[in-house]
Backbone bond lengths (Angstrom), bond angles and torsions (degrees), N, CA, C in turn:
res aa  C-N    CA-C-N  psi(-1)  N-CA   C-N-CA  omega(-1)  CA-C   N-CA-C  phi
1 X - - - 1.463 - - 1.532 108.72 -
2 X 1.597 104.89 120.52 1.923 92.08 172.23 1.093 134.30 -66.33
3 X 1.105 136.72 154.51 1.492 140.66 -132.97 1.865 74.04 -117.04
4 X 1.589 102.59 173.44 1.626 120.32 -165.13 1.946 100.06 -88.25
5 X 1.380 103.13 -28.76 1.630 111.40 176.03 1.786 117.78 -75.17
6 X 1.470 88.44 -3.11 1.512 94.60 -169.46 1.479 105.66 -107.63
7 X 1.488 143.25 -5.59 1.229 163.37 135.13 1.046 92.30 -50.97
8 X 1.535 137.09 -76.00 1.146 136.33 -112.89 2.094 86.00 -91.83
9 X 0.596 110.54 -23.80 1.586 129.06 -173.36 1.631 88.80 -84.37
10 X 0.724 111.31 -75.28 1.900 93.47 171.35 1.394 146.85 -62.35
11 X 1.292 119.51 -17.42 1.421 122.87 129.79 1.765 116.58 -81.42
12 X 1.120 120.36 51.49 1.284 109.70 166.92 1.539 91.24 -146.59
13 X 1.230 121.03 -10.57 1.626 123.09 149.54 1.211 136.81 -66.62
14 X 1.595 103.83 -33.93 1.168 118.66 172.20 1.382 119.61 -92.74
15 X 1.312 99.68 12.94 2.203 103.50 179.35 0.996 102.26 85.71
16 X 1.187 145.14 -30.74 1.388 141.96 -154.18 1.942 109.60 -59.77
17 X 1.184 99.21 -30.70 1.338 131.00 -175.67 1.572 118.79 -76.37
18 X 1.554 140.41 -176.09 1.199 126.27 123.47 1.652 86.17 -146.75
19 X 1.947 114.64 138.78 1.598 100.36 -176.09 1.888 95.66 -101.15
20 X 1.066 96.26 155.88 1.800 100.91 155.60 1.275 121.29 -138.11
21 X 1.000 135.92 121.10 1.588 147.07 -166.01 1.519 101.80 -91.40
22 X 1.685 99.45 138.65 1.451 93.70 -175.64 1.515 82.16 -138.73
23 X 1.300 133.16 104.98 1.577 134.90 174.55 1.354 108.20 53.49
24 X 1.356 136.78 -102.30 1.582 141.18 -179.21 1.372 101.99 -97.49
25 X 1.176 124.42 -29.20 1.423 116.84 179.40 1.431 130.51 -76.02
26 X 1.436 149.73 141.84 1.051 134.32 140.35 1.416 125.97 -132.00
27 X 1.400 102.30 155.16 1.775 130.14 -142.77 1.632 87.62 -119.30
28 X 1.403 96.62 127.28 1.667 119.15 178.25 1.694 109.50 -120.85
29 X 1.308 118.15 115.04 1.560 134.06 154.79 1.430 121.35 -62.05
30 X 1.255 112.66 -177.72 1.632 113.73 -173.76 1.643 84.73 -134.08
31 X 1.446 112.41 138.36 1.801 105.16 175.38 1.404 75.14 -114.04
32 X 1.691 108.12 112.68 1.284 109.66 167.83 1.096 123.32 -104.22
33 X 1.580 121.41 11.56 1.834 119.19 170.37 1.546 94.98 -94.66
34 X 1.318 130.51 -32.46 1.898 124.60 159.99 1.574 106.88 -51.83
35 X 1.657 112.36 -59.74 1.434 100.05 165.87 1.276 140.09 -55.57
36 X 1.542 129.70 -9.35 1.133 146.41 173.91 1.257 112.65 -76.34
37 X 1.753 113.26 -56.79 1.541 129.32 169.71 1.500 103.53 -38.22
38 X 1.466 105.85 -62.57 1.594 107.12 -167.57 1.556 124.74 -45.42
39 X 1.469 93.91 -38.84 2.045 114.77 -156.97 1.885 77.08 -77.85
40 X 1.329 133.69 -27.91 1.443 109.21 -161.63 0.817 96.31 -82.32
41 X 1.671 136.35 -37.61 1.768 116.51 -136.88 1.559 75.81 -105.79
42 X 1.618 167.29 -22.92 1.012 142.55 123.25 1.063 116.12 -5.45
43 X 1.274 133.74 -68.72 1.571 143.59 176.18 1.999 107.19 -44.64
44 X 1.491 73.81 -64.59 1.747 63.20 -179.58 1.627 133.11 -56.38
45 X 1.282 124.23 -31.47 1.220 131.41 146.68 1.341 153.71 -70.03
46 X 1.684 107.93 26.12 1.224 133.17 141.93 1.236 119.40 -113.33
């Protein structure tokens, strides 16, 4: 079963993401004008 770091590593390939590492931790964003792009041209092709 994939683990939640292992998603998160694949939308952060695909931009969808942006990561920032802070010592052991890391902190994930949403690029939501890439996510916006995406949801349309999906949209547009139905």
């Amino acid at each position: 079963m994939p683990r939640l770091s292992e998603h998160l590593k694949i939308l952060s390939k695909a931009v969808l993401l942006s990561a920032r590492r802070v010592k052991q931790w890391t902190f994930y964003k949403r690029d939501e004008a890439r996510i916006a792009k995406l949801k349309a041209a999906m949209l547009a092709k139905i």
